[in-house]
C-alpha positions as CSV (number, residue, x, y, z in Angstrom):
1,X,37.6,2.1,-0.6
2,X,36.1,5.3,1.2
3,X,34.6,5.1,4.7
4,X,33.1,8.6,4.3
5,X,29.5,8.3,5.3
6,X,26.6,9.6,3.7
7,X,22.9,10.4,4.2
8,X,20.1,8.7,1.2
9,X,16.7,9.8,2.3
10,X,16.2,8.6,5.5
11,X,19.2,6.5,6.1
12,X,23.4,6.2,6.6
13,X,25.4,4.7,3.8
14,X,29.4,4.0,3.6
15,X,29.6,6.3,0.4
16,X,31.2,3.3,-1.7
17,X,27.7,1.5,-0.9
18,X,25.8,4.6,-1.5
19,X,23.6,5.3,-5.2
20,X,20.3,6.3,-6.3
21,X,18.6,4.7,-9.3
22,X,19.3,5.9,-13.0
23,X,15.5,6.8,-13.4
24,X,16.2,9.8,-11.6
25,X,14.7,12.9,-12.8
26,X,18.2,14.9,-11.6
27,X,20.1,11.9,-13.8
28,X,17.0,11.7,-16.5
29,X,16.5,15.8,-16.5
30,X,19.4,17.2,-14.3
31,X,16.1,18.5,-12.6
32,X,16.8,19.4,-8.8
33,X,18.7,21.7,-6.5
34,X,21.7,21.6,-3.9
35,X,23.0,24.1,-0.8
36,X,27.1,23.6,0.7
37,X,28.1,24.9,3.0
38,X,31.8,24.5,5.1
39,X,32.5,23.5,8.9
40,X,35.5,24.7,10.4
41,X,36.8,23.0,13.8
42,X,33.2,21.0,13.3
43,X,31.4,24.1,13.4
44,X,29.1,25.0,10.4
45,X,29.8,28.2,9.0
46,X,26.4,30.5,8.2
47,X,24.1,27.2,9.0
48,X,21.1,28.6,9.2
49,X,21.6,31.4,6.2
50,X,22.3,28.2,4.0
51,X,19.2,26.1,5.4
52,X,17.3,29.1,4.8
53,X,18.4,28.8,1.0
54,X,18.0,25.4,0.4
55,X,14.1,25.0,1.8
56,X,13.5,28.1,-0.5
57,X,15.2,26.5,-3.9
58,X,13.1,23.6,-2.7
59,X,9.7,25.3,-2.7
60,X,10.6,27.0,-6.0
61,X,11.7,24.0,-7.6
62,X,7.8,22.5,-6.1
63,X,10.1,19.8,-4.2
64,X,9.1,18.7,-1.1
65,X,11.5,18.3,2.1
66,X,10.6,15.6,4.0
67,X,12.7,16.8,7.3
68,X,12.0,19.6,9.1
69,X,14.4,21.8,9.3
70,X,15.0,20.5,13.0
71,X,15.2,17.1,11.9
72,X,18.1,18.3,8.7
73,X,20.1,19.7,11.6
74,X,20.1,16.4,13.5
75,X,21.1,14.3,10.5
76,X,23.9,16.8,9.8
77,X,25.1,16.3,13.3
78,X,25.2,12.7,13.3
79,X,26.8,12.7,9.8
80,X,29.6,14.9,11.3
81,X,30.0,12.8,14.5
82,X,30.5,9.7,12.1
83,X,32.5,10.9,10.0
84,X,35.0,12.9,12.0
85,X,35.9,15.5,9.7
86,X,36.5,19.1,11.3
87,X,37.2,21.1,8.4
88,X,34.6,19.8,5.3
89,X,32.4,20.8,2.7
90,X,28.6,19.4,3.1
91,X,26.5,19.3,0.4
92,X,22.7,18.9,0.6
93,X,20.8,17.9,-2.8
94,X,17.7,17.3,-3.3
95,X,16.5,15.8,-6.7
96,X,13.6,15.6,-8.9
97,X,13.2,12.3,-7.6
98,X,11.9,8.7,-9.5
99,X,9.5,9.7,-12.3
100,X,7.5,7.5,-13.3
101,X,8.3,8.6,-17.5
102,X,11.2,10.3,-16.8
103,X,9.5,13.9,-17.3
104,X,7.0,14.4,-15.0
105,X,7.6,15.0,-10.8
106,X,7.6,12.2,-8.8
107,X,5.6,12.3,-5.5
108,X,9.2,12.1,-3.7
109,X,12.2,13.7,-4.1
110,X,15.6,12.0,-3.3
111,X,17.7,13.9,-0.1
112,X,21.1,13.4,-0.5
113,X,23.9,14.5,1.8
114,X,27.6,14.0,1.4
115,X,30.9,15.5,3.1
116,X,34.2,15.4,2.1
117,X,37.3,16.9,3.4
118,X,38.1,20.4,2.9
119,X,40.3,23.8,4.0
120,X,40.9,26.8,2.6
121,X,44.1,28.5,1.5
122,X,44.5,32.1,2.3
123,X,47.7,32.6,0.0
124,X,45.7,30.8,-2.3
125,X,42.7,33.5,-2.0
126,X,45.3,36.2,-2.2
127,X,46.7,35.4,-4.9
128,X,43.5,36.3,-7.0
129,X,41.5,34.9,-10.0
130,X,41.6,35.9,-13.4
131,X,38.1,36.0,-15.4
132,X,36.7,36.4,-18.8
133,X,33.6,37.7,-19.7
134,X,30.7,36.1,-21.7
135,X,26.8,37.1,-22.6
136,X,24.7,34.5,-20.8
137,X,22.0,34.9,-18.3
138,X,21.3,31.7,-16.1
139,X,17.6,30.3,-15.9
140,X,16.1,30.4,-12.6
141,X,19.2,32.6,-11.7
142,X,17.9,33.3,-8.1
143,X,17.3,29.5,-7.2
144,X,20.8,26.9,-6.4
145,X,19.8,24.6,-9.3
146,X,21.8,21.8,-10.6
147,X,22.4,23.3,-14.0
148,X,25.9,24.1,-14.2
149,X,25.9,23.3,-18.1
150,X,27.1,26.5,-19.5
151,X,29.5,26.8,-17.1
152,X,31.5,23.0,-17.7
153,X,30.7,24.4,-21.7
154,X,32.5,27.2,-21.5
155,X,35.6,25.9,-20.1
156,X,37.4,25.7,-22.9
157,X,36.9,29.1,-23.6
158,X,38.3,30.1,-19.9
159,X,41.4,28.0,-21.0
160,X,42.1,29.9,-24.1
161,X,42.0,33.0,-22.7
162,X,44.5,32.4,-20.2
163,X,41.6,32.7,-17.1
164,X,40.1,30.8,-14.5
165,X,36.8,31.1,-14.9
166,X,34.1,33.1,-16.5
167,X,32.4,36.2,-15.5
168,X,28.2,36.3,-17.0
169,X,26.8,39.3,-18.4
170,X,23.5,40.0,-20.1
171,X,24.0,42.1,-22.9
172,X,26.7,44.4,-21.3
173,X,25.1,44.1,-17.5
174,X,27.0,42.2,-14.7
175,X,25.8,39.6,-13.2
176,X,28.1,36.7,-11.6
177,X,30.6,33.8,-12.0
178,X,29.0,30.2,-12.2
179,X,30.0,29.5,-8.6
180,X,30.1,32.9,-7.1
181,X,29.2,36.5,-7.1
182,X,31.0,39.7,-8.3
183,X,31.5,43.1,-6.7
184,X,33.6,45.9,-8.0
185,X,35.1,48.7,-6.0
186,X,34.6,52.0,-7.6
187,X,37.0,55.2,-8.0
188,X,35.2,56.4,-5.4
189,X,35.1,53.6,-3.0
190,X,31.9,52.2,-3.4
191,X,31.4,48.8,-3.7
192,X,28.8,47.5,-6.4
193,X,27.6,44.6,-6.5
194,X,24.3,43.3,-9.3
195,X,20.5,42.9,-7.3
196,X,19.0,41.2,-10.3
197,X,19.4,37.9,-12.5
198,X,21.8,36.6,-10.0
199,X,21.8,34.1,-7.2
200,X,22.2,34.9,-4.0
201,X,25.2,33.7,-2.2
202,X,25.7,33.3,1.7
203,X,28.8,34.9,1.5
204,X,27.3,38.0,-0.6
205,X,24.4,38.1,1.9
206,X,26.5,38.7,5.1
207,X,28.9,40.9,3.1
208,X,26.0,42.9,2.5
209,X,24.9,43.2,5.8
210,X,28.3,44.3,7.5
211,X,27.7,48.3,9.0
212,X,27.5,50.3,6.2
213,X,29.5,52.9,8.4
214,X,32.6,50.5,7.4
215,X,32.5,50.3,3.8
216,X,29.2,51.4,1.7
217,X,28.2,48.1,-0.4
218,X,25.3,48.8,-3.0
219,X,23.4,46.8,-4.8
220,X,22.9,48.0,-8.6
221,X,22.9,47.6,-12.0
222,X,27.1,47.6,-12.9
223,X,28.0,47.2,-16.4
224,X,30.9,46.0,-18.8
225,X,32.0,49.4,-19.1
226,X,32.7,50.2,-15.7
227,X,35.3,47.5,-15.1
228,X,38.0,50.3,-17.1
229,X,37.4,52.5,-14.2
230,X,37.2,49.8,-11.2
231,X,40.2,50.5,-8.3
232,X,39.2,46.5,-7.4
233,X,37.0,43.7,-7.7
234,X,36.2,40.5,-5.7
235,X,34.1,37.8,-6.3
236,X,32.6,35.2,-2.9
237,X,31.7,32.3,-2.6
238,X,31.9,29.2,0.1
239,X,34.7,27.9,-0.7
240,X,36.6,30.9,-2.1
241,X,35.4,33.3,0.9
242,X,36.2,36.8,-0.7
243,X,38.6,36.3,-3.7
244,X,40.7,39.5,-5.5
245,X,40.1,39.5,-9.1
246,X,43.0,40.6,-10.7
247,X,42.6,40.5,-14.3
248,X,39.4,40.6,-16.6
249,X,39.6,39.7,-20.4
250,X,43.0,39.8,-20.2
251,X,43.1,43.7,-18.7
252,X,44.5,44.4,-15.2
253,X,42.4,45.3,-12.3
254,X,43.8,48.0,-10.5
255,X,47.4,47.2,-10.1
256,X,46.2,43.6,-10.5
257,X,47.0,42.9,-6.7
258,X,44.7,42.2,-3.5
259,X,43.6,45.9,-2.8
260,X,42.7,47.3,0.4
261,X,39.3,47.4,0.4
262,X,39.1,43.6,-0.4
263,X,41.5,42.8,2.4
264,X,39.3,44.9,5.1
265,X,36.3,43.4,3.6
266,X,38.2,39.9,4.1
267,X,39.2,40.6,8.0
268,X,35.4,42.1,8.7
269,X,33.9,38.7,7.0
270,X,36.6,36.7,9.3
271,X,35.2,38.2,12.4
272,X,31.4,37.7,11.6
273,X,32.1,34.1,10.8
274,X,33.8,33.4,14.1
């Protein structure tokens, strides 16, 4: 039985004791949103970029936080003390809450907060992913929603091409993996990464704001047919950090290795986050 702790609302639960009710509009609807984030050696890793996140899916999603973002920190601290984990992955969801016909908002929303063990691999990272492309666009692309439905679709799709996961388009435009984002590194050494129908990510945003004086990042429109041209691509994410691509619809990448520009990009990330 787990003695992981987690936080329901306004209270700690042993996570084996732990559940909301089925009349939940995330369980009735899948209607609500979520931010993770990592802690390494009990530190939170881009804390505040990810709070920032979460209270804005929130107020897009018309969900109301009932902590202030003072308040979120303090329970996060608290959950870390009891449960004593240095590296971990905390999640933060917040749901649609108990409707009262299962459609409709409730007046509350449920705050959830979990944290389970968790470390990442570098010769895992290195090693690279292999993607395969497919026309979607996500709904609500630029809020952290729980709709991951296309994605856990598609999987076996991924497995029959031989991949790892799947890269979105929108009719021949870029736009991102289900769980991270995607940049491409250009003959001539730019790195492009899509501005629109995307979300976000933490890692993306503090990529992006690394001295362009290092390597020039841009933010544009990047389409299917560049990828025959790209010298590299990468995708990021939390738990990935910045991941080589080495193969898309079964087509090398490059020379299908980690390239150079990845592994700078990955030491200049390093630094920022300690």
């Amino acid at each position: 039985m787990s003695s992981n702790f987690v936080f329901i609302n306004d209270a700690f639960f042993q996570a084996s004791q732990s559940a909301i009710l089925v009349k939940d509009l995330s369980v009735q609807r899948g209607y609500g949103i979520f931010d993770f984030f990592k802690t390494v050696n009990n530190r939170p890793i881009f804390l505040d970029d990810h709070l920032d996140r979460f209270y804005y899916s929130a107020a897009q999603m018309h969900l109301q936080v009932s902590q202030s973002r003072a308040q979120l920190k303090e329970i996060l601290k608290e959950l870390m003390k009891l449960n004593n984990m240095p590296d971990s992955g905390i999640r933060i969801t917040l749901t649609g809450g108990y409707s009262a016909d299962g459609y409709n908002l409730a007046e509350q929303p449920n705050l959830i907060i979990t944290q389970n063990s968790f470390s990442i691999h570098q010769h895992a990272i290195d090693k690279g992913i292999k993607l395969v492309t497919y026309n979607y666009q996500r709904q609500l692309s630029h809020i952290k929603t729980l709709d991951y439905l296309t994605a856990i679709w598609l999987q076996p799709l991924i497995k029959e091409n031989a991949a790892e996961d799947v890269l979105y388009h929108n009719n021949g435009a870029l736009r991102e993996c289900p769980r991270a984002n995607f940049f491409l590194v250009t003959a001539n050494n730019e790195v492009l990464t899509a501005g629109d129908g995307i979300l976000k990510g933490i890692t993306r945003k503090n990529i992006l704001s690394l001295p362009q004086t290092e390597i020039p990042i841009i933010e544009k429109e990047i389409t299917l047919d560049e990828l025959a041209g790209a010298k590299e691509a990468f995708i990021t994410s939390t738990t990935k950090n910045i991941m080589p691509v080495t193969t898309i619809d079964g087509k090398s990448i490059g020379n299908g290795k980690l390239g150079p520009l990845t592994s700078k990009l990955q030491e200049l990330l390093k630094i920022k986050a300690s």
